[in-house]
N, CA, C and O atoms as a CHARMM CRD file, in Angstrom:
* protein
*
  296
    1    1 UNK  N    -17.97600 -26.73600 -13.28000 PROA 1      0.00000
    2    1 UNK  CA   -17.31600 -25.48000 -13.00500 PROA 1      0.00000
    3    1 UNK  C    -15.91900 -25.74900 -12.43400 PROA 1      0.00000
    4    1 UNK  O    -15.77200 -26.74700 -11.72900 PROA 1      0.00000
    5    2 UNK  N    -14.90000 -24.95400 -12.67800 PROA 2      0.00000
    6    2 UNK  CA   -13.17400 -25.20000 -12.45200 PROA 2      0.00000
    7    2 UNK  C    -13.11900 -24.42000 -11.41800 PROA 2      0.00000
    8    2 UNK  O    -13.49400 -23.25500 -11.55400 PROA 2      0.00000
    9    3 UNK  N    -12.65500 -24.87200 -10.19500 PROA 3      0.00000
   10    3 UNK  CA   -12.30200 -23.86200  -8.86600 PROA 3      0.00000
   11    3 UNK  C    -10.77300 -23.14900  -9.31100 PROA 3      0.00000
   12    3 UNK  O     -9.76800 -23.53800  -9.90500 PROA 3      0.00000
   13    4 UNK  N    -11.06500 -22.33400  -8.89100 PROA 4      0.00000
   14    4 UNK  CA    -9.99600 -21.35400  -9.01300 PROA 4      0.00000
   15    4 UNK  C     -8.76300 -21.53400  -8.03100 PROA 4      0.00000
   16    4 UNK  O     -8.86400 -21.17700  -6.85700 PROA 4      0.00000
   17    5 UNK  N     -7.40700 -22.18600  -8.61300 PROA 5      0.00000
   18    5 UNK  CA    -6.75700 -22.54400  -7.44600 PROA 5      0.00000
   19    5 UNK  C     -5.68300 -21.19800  -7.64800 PROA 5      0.00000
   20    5 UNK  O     -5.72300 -20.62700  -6.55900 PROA 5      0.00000
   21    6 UNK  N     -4.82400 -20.50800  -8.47800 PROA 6      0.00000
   22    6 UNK  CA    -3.34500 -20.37300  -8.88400 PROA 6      0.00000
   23    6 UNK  C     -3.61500 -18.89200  -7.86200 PROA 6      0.00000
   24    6 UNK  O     -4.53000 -18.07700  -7.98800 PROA 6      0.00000
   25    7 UNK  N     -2.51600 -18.88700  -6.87100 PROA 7      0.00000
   26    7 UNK  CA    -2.41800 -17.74200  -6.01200 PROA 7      0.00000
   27    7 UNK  C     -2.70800 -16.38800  -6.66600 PROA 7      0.00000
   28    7 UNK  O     -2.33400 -16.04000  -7.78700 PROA 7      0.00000
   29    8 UNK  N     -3.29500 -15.81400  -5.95700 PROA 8      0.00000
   30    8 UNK  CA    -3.67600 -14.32100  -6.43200 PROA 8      0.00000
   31    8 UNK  C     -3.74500 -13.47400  -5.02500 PROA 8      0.00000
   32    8 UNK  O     -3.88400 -14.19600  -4.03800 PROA 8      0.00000
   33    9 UNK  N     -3.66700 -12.00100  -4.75900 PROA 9      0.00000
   34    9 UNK  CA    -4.45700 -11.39400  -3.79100 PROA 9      0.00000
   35    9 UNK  C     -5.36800 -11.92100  -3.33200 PROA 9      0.00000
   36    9 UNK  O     -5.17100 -12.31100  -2.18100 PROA 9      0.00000
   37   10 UNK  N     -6.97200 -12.24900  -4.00500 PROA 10     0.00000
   38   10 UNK  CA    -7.74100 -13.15700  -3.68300 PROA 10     0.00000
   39   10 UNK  C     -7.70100 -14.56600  -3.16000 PROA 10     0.00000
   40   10 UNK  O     -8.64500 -15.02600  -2.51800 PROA 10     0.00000
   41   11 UNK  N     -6.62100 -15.25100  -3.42600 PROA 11     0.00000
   42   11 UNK  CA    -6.45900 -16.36000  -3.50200 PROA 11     0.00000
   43   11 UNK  C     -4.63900 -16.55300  -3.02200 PROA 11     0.00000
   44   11 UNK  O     -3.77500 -17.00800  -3.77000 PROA 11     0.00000
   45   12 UNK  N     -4.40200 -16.01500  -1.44700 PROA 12     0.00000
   46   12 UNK  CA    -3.19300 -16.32800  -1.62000 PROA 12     0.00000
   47   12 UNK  C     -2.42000 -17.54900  -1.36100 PROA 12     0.00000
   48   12 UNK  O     -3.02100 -18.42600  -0.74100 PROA 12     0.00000
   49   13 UNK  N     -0.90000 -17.84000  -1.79900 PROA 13     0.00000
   50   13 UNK  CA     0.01700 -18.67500  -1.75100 PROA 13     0.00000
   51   13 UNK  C      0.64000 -19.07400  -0.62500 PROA 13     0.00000
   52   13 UNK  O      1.61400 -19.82000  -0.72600 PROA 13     0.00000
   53   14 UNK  N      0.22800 -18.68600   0.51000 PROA 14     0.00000
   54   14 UNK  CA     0.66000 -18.98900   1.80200 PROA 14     0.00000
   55   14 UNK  C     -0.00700 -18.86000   2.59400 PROA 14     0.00000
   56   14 UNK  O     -0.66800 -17.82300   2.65300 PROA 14     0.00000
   57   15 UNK  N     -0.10500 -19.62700   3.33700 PROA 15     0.00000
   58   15 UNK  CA    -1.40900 -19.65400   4.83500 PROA 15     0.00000
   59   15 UNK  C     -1.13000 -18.32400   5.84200 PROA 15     0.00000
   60   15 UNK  O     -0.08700 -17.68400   5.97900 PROA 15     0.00000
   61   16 UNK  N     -2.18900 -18.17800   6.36900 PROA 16     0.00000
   62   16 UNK  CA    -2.45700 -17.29900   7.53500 PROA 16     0.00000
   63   16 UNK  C     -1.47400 -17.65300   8.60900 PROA 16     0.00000
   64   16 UNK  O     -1.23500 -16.65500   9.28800 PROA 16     0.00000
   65   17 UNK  N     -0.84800 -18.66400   8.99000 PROA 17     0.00000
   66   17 UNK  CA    -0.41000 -19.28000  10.01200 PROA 17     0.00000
   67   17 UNK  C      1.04300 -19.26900   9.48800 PROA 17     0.00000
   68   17 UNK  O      1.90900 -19.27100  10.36300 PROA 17     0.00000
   69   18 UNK  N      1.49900 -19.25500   8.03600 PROA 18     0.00000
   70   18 UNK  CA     2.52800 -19.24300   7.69800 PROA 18     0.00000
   71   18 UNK  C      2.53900 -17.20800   7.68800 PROA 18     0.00000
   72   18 UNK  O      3.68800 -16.97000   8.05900 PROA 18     0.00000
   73   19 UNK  N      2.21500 -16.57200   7.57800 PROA 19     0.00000
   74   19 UNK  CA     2.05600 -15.18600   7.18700 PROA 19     0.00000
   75   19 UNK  C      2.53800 -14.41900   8.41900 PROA 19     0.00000
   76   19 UNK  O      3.28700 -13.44500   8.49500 PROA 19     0.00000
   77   20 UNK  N      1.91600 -15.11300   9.35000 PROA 20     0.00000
   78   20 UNK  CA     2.43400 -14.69500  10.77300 PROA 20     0.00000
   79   20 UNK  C      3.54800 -14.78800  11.25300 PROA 20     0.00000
   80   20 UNK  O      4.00200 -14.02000  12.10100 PROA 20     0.00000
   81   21 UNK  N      4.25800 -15.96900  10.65200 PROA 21     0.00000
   82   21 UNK  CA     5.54400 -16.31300  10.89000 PROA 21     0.00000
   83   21 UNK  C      6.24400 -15.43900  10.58700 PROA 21     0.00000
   84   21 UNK  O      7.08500 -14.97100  11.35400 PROA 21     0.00000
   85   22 UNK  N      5.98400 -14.90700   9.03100 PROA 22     0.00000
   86   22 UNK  CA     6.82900 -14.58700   8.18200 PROA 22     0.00000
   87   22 UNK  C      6.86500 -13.01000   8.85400 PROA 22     0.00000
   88   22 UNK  O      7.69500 -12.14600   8.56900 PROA 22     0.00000
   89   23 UNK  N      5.75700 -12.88000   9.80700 PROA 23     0.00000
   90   23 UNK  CA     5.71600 -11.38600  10.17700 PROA 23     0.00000
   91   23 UNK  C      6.72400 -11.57700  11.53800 PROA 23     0.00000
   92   23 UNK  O      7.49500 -10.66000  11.82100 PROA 23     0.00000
   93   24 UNK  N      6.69400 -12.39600  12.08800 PROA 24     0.00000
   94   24 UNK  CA     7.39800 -12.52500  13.04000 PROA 24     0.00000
   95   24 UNK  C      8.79300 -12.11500  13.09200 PROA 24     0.00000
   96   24 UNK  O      9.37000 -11.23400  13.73100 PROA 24     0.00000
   97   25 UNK  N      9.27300 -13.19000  12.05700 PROA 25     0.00000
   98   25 UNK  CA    10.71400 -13.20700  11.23400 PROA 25     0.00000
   99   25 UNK  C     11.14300 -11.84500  11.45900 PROA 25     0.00000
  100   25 UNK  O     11.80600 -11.31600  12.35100 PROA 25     0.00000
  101   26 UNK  N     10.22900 -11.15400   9.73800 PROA 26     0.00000
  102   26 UNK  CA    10.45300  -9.58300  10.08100 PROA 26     0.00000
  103   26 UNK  C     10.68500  -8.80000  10.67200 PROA 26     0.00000
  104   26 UNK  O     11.50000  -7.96500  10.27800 PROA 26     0.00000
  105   27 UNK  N     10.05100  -8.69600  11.95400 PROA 27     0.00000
  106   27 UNK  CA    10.14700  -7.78700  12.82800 PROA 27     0.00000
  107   27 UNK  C     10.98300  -8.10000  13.77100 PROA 27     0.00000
  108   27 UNK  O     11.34900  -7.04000  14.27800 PROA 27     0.00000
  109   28 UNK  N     11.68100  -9.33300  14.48400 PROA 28     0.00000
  110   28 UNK  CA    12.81000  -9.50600  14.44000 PROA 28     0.00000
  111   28 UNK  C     14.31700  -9.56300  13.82400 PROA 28     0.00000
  112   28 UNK  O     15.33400  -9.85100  14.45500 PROA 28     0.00000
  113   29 UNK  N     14.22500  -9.22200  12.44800 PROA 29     0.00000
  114   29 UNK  CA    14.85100  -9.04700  11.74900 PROA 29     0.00000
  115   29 UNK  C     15.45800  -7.56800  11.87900 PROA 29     0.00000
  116   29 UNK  O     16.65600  -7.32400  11.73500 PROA 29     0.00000
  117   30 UNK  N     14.35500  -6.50100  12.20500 PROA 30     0.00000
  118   30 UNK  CA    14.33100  -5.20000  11.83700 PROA 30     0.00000
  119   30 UNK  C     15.11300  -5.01500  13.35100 PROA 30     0.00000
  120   30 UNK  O     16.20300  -4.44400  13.39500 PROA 30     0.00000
  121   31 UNK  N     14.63100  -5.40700  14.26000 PROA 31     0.00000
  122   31 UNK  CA    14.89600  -5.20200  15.52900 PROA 31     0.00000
  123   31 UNK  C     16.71000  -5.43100  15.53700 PROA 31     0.00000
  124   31 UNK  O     17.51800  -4.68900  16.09500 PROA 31     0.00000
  125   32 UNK  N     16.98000  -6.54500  14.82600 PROA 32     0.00000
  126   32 UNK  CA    18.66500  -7.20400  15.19700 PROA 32     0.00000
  127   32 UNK  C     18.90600  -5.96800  14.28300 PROA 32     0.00000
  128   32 UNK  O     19.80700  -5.23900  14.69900 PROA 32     0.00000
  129   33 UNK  N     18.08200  -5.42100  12.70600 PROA 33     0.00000
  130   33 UNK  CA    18.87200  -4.54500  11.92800 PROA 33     0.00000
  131   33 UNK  C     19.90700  -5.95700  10.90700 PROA 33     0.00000
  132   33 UNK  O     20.86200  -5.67200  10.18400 PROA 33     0.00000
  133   34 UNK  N     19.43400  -7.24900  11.10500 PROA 34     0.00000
  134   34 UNK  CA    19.64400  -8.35100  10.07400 PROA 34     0.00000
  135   34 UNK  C     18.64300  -8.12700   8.85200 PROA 34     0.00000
  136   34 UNK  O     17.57600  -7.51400   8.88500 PROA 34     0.00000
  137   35 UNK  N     19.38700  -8.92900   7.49900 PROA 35     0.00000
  138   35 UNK  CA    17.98300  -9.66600   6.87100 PROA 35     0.00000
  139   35 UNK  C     17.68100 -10.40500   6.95300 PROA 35     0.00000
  140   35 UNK  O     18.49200 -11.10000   7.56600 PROA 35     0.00000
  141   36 UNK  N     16.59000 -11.06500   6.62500 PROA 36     0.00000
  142   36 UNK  CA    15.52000 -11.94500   6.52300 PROA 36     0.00000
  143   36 UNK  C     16.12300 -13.06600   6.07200 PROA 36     0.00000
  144   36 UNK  O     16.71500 -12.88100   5.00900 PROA 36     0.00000
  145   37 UNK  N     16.20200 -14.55400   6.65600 PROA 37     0.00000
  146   37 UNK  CA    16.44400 -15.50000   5.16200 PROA 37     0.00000
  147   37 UNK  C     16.10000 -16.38800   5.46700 PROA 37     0.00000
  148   37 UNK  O     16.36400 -17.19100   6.36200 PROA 37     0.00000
  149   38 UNK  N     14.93600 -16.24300   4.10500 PROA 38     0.00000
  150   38 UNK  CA    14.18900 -17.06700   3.70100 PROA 38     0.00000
  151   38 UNK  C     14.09900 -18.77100   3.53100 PROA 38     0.00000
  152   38 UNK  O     13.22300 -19.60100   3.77500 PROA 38     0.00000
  153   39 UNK  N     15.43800 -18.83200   2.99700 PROA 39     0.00000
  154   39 UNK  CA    15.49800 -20.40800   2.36500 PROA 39     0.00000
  155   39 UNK  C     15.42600 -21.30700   3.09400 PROA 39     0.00000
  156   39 UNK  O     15.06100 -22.28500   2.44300 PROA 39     0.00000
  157   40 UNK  N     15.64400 -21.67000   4.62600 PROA 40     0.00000
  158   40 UNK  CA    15.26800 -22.31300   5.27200 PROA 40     0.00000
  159   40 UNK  C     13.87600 -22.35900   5.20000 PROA 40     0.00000
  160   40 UNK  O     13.38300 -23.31300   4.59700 PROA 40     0.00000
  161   41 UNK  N     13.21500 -21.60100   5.64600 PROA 41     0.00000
  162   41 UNK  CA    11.18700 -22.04000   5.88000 PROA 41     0.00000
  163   41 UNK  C     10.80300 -21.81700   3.66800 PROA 41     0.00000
  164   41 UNK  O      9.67900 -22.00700   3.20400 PROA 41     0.00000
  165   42 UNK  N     11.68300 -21.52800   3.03700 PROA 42     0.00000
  166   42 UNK  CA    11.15400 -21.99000   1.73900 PROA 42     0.00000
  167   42 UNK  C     11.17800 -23.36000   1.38800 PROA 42     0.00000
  168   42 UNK  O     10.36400 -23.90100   0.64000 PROA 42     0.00000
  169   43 UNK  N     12.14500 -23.90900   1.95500 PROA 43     0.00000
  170   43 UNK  CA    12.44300 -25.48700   1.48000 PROA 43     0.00000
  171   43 UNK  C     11.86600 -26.20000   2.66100 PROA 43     0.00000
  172   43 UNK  O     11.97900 -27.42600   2.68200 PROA 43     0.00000
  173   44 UNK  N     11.23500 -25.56100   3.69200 PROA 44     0.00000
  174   44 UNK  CA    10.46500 -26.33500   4.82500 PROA 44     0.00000
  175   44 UNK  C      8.79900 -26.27500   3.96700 PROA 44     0.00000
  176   44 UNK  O      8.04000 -27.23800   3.85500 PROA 44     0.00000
  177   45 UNK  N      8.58900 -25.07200   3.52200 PROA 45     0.00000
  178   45 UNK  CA     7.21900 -24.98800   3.28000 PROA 45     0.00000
  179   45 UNK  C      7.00700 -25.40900   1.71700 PROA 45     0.00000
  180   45 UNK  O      5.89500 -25.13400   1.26600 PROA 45     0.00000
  181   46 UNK  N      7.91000 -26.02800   0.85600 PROA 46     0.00000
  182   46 UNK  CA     8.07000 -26.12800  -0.28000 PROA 46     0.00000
  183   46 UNK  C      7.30400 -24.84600  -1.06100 PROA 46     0.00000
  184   46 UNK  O      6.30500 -25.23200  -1.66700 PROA 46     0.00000
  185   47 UNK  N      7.53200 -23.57900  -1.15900 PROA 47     0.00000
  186   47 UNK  CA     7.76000 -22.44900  -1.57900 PROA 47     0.00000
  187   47 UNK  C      8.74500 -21.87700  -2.32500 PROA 47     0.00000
  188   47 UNK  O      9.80200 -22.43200  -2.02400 PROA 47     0.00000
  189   48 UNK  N      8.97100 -20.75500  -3.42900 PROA 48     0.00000
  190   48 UNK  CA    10.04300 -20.01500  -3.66900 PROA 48     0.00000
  191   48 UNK  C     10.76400 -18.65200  -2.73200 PROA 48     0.00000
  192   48 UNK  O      9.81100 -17.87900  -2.83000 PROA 48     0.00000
  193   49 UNK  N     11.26500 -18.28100  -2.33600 PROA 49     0.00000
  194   49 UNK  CA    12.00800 -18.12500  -1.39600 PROA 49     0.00000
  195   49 UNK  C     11.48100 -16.32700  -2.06300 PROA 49     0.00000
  196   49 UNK  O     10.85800 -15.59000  -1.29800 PROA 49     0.00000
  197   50 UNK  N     11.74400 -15.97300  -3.13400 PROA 50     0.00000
  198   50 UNK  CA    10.75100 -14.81400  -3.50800 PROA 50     0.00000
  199   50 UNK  C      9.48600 -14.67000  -3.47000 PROA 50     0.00000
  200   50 UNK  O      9.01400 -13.53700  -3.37600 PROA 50     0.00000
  201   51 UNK  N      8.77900 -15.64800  -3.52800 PROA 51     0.00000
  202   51 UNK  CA     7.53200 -15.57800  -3.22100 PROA 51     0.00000
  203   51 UNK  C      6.61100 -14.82200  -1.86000 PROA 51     0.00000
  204   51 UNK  O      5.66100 -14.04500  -1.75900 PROA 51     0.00000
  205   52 UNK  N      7.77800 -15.77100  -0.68100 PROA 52     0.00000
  206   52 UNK  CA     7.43600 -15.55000   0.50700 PROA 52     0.00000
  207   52 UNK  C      8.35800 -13.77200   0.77300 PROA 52     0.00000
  208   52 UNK  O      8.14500 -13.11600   1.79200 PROA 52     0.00000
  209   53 UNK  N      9.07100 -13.41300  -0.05000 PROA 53     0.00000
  210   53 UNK  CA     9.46200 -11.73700   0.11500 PROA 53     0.00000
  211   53 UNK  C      8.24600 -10.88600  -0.14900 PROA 53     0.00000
  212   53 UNK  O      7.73700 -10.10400   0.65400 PROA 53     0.00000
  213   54 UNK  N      7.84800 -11.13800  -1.37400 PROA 54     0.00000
  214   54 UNK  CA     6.39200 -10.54700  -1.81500 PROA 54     0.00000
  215   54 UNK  C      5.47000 -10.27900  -1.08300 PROA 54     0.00000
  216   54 UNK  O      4.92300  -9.17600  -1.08700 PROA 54     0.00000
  217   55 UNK  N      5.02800 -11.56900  -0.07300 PROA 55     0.00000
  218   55 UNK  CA     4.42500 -11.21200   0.71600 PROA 55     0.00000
  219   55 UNK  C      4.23900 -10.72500   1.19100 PROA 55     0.00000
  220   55 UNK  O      3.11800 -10.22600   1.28900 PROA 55     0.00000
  221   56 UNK  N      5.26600 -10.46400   1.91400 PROA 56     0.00000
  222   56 UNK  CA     5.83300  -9.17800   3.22700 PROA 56     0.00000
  223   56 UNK  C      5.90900  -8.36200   2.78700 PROA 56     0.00000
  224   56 UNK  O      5.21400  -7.43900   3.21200 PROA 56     0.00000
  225   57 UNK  N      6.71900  -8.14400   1.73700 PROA 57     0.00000
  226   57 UNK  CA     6.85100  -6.36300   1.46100 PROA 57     0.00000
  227   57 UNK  C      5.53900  -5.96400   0.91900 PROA 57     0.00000
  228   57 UNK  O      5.17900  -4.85600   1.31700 PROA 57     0.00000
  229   58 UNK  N      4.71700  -6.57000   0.11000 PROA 58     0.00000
  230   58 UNK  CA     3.38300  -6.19600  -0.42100 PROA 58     0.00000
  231   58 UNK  C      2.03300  -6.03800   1.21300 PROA 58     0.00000
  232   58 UNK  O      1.35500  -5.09100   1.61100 PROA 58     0.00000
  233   59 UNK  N      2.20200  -7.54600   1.73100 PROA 59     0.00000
  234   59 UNK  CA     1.01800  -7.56300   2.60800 PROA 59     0.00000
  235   59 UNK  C      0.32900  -8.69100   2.30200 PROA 59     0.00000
  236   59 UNK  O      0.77900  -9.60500   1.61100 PROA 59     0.00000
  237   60 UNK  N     -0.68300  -8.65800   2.76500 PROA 60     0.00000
  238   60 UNK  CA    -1.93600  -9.87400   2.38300 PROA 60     0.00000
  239   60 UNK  C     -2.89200  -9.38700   2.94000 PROA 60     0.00000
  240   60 UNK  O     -3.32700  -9.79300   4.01700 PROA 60     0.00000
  241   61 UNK  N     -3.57000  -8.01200   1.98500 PROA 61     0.00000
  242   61 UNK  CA    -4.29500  -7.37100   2.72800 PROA 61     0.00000
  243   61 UNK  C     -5.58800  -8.27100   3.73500 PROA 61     0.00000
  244   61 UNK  O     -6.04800  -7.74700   4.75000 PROA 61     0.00000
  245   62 UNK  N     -5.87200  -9.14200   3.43400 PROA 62     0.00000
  246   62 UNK  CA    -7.04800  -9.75600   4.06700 PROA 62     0.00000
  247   62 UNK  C     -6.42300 -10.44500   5.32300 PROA 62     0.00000
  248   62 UNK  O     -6.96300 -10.30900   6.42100 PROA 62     0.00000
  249   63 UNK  N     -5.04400 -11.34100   5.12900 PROA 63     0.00000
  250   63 UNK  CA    -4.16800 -11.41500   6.80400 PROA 63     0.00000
  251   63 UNK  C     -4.20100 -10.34000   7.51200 PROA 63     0.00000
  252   63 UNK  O     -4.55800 -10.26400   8.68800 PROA 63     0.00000
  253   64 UNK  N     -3.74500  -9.27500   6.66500 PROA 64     0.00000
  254   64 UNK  CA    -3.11600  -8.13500   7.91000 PROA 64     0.00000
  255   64 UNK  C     -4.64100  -7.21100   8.31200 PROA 64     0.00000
  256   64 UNK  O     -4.48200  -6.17400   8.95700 PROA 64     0.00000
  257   65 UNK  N     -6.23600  -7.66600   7.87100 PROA 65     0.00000
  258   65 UNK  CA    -7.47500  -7.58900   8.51300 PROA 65     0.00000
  259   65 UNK  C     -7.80800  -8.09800   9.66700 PROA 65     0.00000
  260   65 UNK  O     -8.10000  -7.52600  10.71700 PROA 65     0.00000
  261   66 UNK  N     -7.72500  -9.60800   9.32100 PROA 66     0.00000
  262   66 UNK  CA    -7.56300 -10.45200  10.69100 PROA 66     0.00000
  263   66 UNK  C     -6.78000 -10.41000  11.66500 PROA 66     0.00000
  264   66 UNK  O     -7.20300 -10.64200  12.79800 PROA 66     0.00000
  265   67 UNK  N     -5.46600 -10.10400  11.42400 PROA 67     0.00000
  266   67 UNK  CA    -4.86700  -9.40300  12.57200 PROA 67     0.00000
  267   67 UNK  C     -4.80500  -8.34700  13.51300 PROA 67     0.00000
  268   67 UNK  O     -4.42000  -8.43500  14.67900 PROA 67     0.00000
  269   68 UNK  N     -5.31300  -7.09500  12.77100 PROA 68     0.00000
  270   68 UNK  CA    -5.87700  -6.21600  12.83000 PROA 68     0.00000
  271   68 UNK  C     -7.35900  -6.51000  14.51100 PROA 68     0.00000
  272   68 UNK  O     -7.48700  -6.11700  15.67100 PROA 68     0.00000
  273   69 UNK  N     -8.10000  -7.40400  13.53500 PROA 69     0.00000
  274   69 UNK  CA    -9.16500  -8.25300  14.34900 PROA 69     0.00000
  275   69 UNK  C     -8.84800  -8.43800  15.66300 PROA 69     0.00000
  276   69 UNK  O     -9.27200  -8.00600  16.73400 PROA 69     0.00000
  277   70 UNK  N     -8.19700  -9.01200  15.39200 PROA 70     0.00000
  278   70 UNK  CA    -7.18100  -9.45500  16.61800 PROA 70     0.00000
  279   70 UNK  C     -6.38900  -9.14000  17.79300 PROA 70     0.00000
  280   70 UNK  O     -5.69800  -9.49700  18.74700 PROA 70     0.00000
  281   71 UNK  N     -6.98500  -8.17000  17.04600 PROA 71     0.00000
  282   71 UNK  CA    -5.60600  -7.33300  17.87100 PROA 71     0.00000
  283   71 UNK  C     -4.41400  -7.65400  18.04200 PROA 71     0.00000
  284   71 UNK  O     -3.92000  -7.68000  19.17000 PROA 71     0.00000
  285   72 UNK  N     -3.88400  -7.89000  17.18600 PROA 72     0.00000
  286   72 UNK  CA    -1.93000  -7.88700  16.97100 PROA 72     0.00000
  287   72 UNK  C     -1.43600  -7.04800  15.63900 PROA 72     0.00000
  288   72 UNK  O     -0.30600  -7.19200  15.17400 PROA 72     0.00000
  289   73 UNK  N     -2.32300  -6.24500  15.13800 PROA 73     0.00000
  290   73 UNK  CA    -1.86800  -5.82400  14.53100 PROA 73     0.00000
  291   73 UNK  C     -2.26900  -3.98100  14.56700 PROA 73     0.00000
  292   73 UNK  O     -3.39700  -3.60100  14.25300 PROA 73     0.00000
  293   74 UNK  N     -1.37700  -3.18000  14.91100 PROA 74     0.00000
  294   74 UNK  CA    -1.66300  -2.36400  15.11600 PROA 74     0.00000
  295   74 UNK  C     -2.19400  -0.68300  14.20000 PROA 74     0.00000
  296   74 UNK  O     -2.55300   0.29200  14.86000 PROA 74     0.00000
């Protein structure tokens, strides 16, 4: 049987630990009223620099559960 690797909703392209970051970023971002940029932690995390936009603007619904969990996410 072939495990299913290629990112999906189900199966996403960036860690939980990276997701947080990227939420971090964000919301400091929003706060200065800057954008976001990416290309530094894309070429740190060997990523496409759109990829990690997707994220954010879409979600990861199952991250933003656990956070939720967590209570950090409100």
């Amino acid at each position: 049987m072939k495990t299913y690797t290629k990112p999906s909703r189900y199966n996403p392209g960036i860690t939980f630990e990276q997701y947080k970051v990227l939420r971090e970023r964000k919301a400091d971002a929003k706060a200065r009223k800057k954008r976001i940029n990416y290309k530094p932690l894309a070429q740190e995390w060997g990523l496409k620099p759109m990829h990690m936009a997707s994220a954010l603007h879409r979600g990861i619904k199952q991250y933003d559960y656990l956070l939720w969990k967590q209570g950090e996410l409100q």
